[in-house]
N, C-alpha and C positions, 0 to 999 in steps of 0.2 A: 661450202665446196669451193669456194671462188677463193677465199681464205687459204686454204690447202693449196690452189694452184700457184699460188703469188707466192707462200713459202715454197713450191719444189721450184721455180722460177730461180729465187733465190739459189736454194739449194743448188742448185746446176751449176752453179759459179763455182764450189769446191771443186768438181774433177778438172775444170776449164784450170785453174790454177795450180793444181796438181799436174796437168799435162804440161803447162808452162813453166814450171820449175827442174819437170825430171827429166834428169841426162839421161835415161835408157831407156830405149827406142819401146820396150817390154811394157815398162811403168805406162808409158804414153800411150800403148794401144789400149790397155786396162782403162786409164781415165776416158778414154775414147769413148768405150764398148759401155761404161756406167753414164757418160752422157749419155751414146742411144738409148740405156735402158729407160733413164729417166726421161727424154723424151717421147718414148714409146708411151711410157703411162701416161704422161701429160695429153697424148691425144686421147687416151683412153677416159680419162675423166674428162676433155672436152667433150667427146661422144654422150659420153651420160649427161652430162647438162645442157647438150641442146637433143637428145632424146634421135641422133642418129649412127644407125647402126652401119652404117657406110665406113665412117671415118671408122669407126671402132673396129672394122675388119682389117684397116689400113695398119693401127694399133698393134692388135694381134701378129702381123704377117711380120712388122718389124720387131715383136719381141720375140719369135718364132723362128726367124730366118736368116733376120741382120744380122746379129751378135755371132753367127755360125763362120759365115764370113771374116772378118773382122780377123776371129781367133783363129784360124786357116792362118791367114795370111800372118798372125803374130807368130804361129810355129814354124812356117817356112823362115821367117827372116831369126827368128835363135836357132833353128838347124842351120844357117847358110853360115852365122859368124861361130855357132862352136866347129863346124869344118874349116873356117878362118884361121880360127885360134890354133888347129893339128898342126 
């Protein structure tokens, strides 16, 4: 288990680097919204190996809730530039 967390650790550094290479604002909130994800699991396997259901709720509320947000605010700002672009 501990295995698995060191690889998604790693793995997190994909979207980080995708968000630093892409010119549109679009790309950037997406790598965003797949770091939250992937840090939401990560507390969610932390939770199971130390056997507390606290943090796990914590987990849950960010894969639940954050990501909602996030993509709000990515459709307002591509609504705002294609009324730019008229």
């Amino acid at each position: 288990m501990t295995a698995f967390l060191v690889i998604m650790l790693l793995i997190l550094g994909i979207p980080l680097y995708a968000a630093w290479k892409g010119e549109h604002i679009w790309s950037k909130m997406l790598a965003f919204a797949s770091i939250a994800t992937k840090a939401a699991i990560m507390i969610l396997l932390v939770s199971v190996q130390r056997d507390d259901w606290m943090i796990g709720i914590v987990g849950v509320i960010i894969l639940s809730v954050g990501n909602g947000a996030l993509m709000l605010l990515a459709q307002i700002l591509r609504r705002l530039r294609d009324v730019a672009n008229l």
